[in-house]
TILODO-835274 format. One record per residue: residue number from 1; residue in three letters; x, y, z of N, C-alpha, C in turn. Coordinates in Angstrom, 3 decimals. Atoms other than C-alpha are relative to their C-alpha. Layout:
N
  nr rest     n_px     n_py     n_pz    ca_px    ca_py    ca_pz     c_px     c_py     c_pz
 NUM  ALA        X        Y        Z        X        Y        Z        X        Y        Z
...
//
This chain:
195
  nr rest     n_px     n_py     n_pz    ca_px    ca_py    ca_pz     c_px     c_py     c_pz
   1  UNK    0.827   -1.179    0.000    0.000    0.000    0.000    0.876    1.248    0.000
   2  UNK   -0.682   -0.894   -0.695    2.803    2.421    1.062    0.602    0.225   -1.719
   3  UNK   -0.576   -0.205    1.417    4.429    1.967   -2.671   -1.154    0.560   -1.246
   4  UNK    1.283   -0.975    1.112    0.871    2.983   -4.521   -0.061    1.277    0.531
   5  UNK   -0.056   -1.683   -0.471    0.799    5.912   -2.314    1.004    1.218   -0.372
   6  UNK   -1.135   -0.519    1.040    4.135    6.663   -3.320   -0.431    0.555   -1.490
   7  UNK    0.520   -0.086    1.836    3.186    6.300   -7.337   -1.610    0.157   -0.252
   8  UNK    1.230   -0.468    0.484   -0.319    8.045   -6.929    0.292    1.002   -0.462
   9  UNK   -0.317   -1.123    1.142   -0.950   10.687   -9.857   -0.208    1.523    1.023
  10  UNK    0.399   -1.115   -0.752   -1.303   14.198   -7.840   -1.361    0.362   -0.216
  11  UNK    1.222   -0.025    0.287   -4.509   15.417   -7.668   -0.310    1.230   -0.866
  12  UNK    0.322   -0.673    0.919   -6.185   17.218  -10.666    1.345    0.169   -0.968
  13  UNK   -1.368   -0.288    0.697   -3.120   16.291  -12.538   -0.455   -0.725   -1.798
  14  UNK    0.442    0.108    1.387   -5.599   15.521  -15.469   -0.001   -1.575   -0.185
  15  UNK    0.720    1.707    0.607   -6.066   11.298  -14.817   -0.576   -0.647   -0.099
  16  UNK    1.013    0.297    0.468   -8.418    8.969  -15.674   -1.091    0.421    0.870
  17  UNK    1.480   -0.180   -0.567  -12.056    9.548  -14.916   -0.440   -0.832    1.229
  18  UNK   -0.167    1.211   -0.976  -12.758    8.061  -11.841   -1.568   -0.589    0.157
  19  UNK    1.576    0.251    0.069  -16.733    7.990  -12.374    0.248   -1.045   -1.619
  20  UNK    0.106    1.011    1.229  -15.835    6.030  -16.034    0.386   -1.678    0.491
  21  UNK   -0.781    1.257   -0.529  -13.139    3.851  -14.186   -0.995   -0.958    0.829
  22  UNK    0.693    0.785   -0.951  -15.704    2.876  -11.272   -1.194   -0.862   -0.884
  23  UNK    1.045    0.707    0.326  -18.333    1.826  -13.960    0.801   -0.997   -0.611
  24  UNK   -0.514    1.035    0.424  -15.908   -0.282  -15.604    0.312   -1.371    1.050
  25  UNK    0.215    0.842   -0.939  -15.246   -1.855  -12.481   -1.113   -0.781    0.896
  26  UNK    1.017    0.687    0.168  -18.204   -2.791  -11.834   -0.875   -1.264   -1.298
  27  UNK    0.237    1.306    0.630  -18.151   -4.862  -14.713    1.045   -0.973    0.357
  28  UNK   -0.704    1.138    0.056  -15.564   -7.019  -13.561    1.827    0.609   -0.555
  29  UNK   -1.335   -0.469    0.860  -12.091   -4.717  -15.441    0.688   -0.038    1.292
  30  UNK   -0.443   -0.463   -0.814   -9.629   -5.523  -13.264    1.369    1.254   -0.361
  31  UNK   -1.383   -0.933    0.413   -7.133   -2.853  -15.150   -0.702    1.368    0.586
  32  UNK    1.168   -1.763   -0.660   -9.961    0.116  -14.360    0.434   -0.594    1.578
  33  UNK    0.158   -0.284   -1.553   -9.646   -1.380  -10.666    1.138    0.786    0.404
  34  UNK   -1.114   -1.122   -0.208   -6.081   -0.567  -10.688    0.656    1.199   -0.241
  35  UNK    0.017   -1.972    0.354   -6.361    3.036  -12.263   -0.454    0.460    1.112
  36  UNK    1.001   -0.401   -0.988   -9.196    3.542  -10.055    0.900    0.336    1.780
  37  UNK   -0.994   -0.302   -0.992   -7.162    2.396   -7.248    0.984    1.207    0.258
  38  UNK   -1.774   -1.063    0.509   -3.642    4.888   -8.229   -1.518    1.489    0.063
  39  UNK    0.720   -1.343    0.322   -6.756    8.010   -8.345   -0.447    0.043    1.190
  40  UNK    0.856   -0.208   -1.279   -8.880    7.409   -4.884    0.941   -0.288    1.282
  41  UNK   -0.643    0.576   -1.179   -6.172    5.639   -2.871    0.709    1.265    1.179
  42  UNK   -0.323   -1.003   -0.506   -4.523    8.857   -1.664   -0.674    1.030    0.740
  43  UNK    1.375   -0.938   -0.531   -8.004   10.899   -0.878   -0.075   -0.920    1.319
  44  UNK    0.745    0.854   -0.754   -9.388    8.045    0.892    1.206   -0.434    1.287
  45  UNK   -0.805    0.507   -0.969   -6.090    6.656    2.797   -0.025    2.308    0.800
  46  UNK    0.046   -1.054   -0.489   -6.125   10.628    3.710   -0.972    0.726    1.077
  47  UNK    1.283    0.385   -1.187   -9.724   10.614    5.478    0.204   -0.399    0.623
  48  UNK    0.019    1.063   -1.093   -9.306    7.838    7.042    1.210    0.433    0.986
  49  UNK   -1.471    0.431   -0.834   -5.565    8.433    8.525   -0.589    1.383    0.898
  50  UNK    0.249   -1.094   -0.653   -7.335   12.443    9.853   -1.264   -1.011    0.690
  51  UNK    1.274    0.699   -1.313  -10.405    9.954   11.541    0.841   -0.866    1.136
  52  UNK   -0.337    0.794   -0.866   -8.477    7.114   12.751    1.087    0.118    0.859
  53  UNK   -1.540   -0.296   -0.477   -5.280    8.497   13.360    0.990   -0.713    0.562
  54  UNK   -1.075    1.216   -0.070   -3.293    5.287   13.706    0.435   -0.621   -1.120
  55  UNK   -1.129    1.233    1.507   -0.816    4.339   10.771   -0.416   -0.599   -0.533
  56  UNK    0.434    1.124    0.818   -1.307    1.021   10.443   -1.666   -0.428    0.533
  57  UNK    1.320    0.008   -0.102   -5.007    1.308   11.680   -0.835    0.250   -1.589
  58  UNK    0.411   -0.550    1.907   -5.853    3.569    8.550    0.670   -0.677   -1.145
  59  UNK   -0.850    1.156    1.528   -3.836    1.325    6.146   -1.113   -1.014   -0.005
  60  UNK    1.057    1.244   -0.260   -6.108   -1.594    7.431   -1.342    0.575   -0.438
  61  UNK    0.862   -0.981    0.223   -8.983    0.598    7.128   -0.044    0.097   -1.868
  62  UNK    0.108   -0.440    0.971   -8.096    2.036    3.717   -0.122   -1.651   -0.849
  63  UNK    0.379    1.083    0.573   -7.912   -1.626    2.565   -0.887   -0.555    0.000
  64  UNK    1.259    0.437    0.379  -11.083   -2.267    3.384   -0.870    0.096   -0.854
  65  UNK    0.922   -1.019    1.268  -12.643    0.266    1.310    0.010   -0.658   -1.141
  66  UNK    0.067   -0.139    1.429  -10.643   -0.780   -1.710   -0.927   -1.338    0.342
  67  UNK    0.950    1.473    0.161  -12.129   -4.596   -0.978   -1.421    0.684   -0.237
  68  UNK    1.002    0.166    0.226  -15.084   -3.289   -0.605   -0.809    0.985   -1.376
  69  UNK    0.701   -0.353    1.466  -15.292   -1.122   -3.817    0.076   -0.459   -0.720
  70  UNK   -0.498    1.207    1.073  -13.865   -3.869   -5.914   -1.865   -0.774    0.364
  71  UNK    1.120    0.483    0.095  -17.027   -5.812   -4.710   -1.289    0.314   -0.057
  72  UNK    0.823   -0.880   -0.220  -19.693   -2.989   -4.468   -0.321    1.136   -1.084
  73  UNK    0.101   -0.689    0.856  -18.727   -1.354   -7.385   -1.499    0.009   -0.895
  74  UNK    0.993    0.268    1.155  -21.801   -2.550   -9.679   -1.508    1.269    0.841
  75  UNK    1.247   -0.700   -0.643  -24.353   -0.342   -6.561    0.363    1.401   -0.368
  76  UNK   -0.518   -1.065    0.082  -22.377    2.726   -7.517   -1.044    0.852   -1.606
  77  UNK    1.198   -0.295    1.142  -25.197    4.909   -9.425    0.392    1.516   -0.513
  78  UNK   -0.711   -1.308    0.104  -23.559    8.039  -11.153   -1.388    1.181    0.506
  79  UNK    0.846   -1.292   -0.623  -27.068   10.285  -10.567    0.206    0.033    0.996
  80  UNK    0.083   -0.320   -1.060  -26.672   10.184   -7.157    1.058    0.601    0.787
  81  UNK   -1.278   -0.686   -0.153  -23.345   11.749   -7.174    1.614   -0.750   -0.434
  82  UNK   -1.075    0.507    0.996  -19.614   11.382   -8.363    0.449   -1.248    0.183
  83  UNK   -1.154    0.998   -0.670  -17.276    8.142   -8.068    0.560    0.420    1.167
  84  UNK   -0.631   -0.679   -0.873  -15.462   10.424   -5.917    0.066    0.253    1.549
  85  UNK    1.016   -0.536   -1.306  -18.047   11.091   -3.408   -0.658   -1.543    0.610
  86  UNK    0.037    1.816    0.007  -19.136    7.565   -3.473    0.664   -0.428    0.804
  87  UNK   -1.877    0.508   -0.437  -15.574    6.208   -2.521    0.110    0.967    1.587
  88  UNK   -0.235   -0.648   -0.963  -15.181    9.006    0.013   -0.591   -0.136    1.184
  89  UNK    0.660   -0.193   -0.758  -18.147    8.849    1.970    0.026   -2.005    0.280
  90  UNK    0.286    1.667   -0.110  -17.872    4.596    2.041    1.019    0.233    1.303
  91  UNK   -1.152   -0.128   -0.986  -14.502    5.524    3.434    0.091    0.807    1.278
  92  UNK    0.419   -0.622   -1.101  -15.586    7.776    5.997   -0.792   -1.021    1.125
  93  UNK    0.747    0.769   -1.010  -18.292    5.177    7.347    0.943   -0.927    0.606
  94  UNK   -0.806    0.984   -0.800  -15.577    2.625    7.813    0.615    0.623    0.888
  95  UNK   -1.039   -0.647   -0.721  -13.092    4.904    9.331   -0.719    0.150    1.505
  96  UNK    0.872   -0.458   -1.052  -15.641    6.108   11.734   -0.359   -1.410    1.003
  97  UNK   -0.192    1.697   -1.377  -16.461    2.257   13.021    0.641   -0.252    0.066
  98  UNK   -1.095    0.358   -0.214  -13.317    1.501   12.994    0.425    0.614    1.427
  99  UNK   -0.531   -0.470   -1.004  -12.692    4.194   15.916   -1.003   -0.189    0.882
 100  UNK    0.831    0.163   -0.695  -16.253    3.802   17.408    0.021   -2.000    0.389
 101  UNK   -0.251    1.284   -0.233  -15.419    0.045   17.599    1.268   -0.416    1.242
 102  UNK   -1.510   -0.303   -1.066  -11.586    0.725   19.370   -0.718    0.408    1.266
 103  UNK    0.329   -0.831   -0.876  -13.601    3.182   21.304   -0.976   -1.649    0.754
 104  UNK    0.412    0.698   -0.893  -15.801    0.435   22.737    0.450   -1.328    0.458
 105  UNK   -1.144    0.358   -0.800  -13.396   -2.010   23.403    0.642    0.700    0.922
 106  UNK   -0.916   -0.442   -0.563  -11.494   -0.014   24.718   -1.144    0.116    1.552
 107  UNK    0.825    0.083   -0.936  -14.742    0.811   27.186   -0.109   -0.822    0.665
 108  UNK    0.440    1.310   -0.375  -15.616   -2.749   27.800    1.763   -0.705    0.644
 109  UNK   -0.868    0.374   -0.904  -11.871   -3.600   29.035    0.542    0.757    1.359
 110  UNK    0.070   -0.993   -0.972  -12.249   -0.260   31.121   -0.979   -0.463    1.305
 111  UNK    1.085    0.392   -0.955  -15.486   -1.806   32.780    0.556   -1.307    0.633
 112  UNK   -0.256    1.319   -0.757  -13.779   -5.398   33.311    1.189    0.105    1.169
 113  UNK   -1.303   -0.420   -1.238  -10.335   -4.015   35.178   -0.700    0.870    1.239
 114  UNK    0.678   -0.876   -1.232  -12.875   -1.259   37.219   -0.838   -1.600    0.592
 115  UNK    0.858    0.948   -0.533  -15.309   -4.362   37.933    1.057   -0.406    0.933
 116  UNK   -1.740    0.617   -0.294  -12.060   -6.395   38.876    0.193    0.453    1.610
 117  UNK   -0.665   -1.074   -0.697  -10.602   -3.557   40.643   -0.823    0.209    1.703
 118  UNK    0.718   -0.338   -1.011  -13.587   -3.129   42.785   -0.346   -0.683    1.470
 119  UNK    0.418    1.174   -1.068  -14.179   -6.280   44.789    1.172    0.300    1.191
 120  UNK   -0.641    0.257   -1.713  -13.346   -5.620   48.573    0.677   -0.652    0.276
 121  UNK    0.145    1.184   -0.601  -12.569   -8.638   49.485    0.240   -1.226   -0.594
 122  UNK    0.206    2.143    0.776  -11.289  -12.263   48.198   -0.757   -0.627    0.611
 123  UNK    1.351    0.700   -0.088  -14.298  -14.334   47.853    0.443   -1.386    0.496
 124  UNK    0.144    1.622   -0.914  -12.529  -17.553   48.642    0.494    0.422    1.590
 125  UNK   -0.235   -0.713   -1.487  -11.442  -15.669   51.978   -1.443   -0.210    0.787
 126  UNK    0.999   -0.094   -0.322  -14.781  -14.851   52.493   -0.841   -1.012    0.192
 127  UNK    0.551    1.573   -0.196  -16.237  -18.433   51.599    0.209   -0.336    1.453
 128  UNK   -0.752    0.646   -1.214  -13.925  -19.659   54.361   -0.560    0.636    1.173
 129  UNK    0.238   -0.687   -1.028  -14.588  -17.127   56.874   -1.774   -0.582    0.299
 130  UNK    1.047    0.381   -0.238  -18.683  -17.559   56.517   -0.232   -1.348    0.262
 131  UNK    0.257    1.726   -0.686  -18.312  -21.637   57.015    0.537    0.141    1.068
 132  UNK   -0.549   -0.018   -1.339  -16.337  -20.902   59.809   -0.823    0.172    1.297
 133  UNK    1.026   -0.458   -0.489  -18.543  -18.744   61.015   -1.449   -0.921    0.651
 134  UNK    1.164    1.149   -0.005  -21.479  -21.446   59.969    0.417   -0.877    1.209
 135  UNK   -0.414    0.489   -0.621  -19.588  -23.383   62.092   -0.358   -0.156    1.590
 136  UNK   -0.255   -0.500   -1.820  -18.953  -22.064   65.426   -1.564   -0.062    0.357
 137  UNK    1.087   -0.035   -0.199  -22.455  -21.125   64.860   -0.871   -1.664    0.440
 138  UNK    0.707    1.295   -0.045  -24.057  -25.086   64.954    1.187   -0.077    1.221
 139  UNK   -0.458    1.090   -0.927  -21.434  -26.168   67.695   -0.882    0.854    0.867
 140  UNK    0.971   -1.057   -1.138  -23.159  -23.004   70.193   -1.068   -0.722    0.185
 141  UNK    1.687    0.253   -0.506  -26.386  -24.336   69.231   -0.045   -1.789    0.505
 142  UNK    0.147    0.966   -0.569  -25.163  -27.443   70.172   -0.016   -0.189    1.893
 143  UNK   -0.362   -0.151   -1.142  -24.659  -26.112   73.560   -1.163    0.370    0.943
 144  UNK    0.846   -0.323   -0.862  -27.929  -25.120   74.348   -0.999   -1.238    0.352
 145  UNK    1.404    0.774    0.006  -31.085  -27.010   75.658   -0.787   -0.500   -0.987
 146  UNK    0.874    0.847    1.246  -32.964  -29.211   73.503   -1.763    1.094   -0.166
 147  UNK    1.214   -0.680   -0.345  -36.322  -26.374   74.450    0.514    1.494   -0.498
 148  UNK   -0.352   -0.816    1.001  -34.169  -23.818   73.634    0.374    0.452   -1.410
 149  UNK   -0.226    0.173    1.035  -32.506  -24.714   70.734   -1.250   -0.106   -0.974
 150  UNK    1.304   -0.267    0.862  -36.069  -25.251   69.260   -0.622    0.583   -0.083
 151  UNK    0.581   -1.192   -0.175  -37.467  -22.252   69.986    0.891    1.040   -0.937
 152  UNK   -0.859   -0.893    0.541  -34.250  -20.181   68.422   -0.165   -0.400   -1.317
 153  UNK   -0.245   -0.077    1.680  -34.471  -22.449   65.018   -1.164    0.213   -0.399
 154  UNK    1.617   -0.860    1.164  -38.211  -21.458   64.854    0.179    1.426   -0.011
 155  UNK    0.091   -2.051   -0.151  -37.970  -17.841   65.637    0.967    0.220   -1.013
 156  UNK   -0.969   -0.275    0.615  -34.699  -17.461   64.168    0.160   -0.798   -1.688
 157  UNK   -0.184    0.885    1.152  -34.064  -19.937   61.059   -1.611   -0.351   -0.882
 158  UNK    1.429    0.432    0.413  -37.668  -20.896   60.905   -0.877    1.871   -1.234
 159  UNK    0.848   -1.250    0.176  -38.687  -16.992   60.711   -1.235    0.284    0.768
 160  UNK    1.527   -0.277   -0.705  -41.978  -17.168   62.868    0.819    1.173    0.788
 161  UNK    0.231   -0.893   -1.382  -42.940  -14.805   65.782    0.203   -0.922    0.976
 162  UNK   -0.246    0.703   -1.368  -42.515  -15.374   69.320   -1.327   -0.717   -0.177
 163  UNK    1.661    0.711   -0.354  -46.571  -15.832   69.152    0.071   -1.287   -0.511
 164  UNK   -0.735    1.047    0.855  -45.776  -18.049   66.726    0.325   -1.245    0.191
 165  UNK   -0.819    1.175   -0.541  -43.217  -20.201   68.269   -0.977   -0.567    0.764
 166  UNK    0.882    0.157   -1.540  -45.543  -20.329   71.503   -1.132   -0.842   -0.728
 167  UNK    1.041    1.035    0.558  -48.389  -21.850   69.262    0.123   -1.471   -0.339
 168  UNK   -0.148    1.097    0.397  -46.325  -24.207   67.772    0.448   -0.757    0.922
 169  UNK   -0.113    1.002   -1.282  -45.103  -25.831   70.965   -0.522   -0.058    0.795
 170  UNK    0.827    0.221   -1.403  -48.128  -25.128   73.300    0.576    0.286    0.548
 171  UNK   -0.671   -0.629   -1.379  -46.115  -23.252   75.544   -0.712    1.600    0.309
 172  UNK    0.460   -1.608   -0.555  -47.057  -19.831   76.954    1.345    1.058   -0.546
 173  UNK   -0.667   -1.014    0.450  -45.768  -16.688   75.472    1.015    0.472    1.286
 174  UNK   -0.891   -0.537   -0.820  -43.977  -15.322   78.491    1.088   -1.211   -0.118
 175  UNK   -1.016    1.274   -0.041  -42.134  -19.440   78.700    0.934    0.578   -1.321
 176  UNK   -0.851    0.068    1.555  -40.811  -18.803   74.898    0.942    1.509    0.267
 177  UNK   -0.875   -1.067    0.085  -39.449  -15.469   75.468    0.580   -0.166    0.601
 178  UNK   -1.210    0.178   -0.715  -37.798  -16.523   78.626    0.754   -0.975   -0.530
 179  UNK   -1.043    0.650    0.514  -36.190  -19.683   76.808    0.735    0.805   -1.184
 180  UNK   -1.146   -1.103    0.869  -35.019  -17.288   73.828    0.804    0.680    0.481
 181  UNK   -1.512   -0.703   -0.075  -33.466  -14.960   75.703    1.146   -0.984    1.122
 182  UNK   -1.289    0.754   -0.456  -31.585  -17.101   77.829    0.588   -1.063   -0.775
 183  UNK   -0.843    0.435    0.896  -30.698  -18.962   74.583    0.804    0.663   -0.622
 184  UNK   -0.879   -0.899    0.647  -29.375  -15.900   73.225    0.884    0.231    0.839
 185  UNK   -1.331    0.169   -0.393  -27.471  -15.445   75.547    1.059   -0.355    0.630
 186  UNK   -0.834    1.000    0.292  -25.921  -18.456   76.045    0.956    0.183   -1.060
 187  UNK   -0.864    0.176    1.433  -24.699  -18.245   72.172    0.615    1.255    0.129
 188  UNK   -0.985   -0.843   -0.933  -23.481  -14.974   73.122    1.119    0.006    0.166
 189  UNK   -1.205    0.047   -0.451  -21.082  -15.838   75.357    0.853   -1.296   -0.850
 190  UNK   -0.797    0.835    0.232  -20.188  -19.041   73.260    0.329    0.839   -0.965
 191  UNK   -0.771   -0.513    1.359  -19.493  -17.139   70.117    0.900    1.174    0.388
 192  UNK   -0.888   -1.499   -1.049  -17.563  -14.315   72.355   -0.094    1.049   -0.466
 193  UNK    0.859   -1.277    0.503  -20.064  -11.417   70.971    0.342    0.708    1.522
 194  UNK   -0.250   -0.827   -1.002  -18.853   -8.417   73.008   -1.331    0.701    0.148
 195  UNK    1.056   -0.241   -0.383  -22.112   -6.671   74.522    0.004    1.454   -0.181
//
């Protein structure tokens, strides 16, 4: 690419038609492609290199174009404006996703290092710590009363109310509150919760 750019004709230096060349190419000429080429390659690698502004970005870029005017050529409708304009404005749309594409990569590896970045805390730390936790927790409740302990995993684990509890074991509301709290704090002092 760097050697056609070199040996492109200057511009308005009087060479071929580039609205004749593009209809020829659209039939299939590949000698019009490479006129065509040597006339637009310089405009177009010129767009693109002021959008994308990376070297070998816009090289990549400008090669798309030509691929895709080599294969696109035949949609190219002279009323609707020149070869010129055609070619230019194809090369503009690529250029443009080309950087709106970088640009969201570039976003989306911004969001995975901040995500990343963010977590407090190692999770297998944390695993560990909460079984531990789980832990200590079941030996305590192994420590209490068989009246207590069943009162704390309804209220507590279960979710009911005191009323609740008291229904479900036929006991009297004042009995259930006094076995809760002196189950609580039993576990309390086993789990060595400062007060």
């Amino acid at each position: 690419m760097r050697e056609r750019l070199r040996r492109m004709p200057a511009a308005g230096s009087g060479g071929p038609d580039a609205n004749a060349l593009l209809q020829l190419v659209a039939r299939g000429d590949e000698a019009a492609f490479e006129k065509l080429y040597d006339v637009v390659i310089g405009p177009v690698f010129g767009l693109i290199r002021r959008v994308v502004r990376d070297p070998a970005q816009s090289e990549e870029v400008a090669q798309e174009v030509m691929v895709e005017l080599w294969r696109t050529a035949a949609r190219y409708s002279p009323d609707r404006g020149s070869a010129m304009t055609w070619v230019m404005t194809m090369a503009h749309r690529r250029a443009v996703d080309r950087v709106r594409s970088a640009q969201s990569s570039a976003d989306r590896e911004t969001r995975v290092v901040n995500s990343e970045a963010a977590r407090p805390f190692d999770e297998v730390a944390e695993q560990v710590t909460m079984r531990l936790e789980h832990e200590q927790v079941r030996r305590c409740l192994g420590t209490l009363t068989d009246l207590q302990r069943e009162s704390i995993m309804l209220a507590y684990y279960g979710g009911r109310t005191y009323r609740e509890v008291g229904e479900l074991l036929e006991t009297p509301l004042g009995t259930i509150k006094t076995r809760l709290r002196d189950g609580l704090i039993r576990l309390r002092d086993c789990l060595g919760v400062a007060r």
